[in-house]
N, C-alpha and C positions, 0 to 999 in steps of 0.2 A: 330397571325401568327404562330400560333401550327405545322400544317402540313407542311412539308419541304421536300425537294426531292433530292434524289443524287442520285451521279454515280461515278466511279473510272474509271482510265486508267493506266498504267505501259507506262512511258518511262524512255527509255535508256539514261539516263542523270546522272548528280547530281542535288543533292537538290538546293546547290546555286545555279546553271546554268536554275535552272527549275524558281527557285524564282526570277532571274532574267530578265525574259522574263514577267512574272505575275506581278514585281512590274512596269514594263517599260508601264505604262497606258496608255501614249500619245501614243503608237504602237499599241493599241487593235486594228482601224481599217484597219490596215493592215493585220492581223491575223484571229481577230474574228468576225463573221458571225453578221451583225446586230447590230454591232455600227458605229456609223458616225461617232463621236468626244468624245473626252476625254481630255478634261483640267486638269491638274492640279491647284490646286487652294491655296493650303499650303505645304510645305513638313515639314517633320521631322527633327533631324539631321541627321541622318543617310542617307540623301537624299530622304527618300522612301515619297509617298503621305500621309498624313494625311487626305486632303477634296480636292475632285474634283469636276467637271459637269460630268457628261456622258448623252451624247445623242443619241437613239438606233432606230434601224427599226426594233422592233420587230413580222413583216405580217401586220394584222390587226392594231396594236397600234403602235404610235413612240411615243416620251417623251424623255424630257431632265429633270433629276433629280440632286440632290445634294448627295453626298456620303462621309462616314467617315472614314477612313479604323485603325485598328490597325493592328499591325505587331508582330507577334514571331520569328525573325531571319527568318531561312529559312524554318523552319517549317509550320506556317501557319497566312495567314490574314484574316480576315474578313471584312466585310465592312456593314455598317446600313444606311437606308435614313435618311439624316438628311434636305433635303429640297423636299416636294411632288411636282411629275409632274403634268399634264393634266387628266393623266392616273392611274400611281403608285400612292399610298397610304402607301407604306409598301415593304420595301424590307431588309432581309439579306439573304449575300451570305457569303461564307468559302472557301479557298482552304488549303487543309490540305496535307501535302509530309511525307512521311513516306519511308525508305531509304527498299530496296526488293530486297537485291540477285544481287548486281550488279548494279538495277538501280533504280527508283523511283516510290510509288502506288503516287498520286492525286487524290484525292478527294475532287472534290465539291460541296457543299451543297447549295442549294439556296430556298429561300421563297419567294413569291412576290402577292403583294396584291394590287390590282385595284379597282378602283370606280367602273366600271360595273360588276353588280354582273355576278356573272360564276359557274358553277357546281364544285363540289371541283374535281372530275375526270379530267375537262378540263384543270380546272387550272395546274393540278401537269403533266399533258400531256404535255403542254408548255412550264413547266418549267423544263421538262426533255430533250425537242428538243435544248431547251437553252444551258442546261448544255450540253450534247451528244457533240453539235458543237462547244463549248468552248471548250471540253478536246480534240477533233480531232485538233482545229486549233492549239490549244498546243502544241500537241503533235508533227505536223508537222513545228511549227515552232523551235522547239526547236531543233528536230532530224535533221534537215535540213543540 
């Protein structure tokens, strides 16, 4: 899972207010384009997830995977599959905040690897329309 694909956005927030919207999982589908469900499955002490399900409509493919997330304060999490779907084979994602002048960059990075082989072009296409519609849904829910 070498190749990986980002994007940034700047919103008008704080970091903890942004990290708080990111760590609230069980809200992605309200938010975020193309997931259905988000369990959490363990949390932390700190409250935040450690291992969830998510289950996603991504066009062509849905899948319900397992995920492990770590946490840097408000900085950034990551998360890796630790149980494969139907479809997924291999995912990490990142959102990474970085404080800009007032408000906050986001950044994040995502990999995702699938049983049906794909051209590495398409793949990183898909998983740019991913990220793209994760950082607008962010952005508009945070700013709201």
């Amino acid at each position: 899972m070498a190749d990986r694909t980002s994007s940034s956005i700047t919103i008008k927030a704080a970091k903890a207010d942004i990290m708080a919207v990111i760590a609230d999982l069980e809200a992605y589908p309200d938010w975020a384009s193309g997931i259905r469900e988000f369990t959490v499955q363990e949390t932390g002490p700190d409250g935040r997830a450690l291992r969830g399900r998510l289950t996603f409509d991504g066009g062509p493919f849905s899948d319900t995977v397992g995920l492990a997330y770590t946490w840097d304060g408000d900085d950034r999490v990551s998360w890796e599959l630790v149980e494969k779907g139907a479809v997924v084979t291999g995912l990490h994602g990142t959102y990474a905040l970085a404080e800009a002048g007032g408000a906050t960059e986001v950044t994040y990075e995502l990999a995702v690897d699938v049983r049906v082989p794909m051209i590495g072009m398409v793949k990183r296409k898909g998983e740019k329309r991913i990220i793209d519609s994760a950082l607008k849904g962010l952005k508009r829910r945070v700013e709201r």
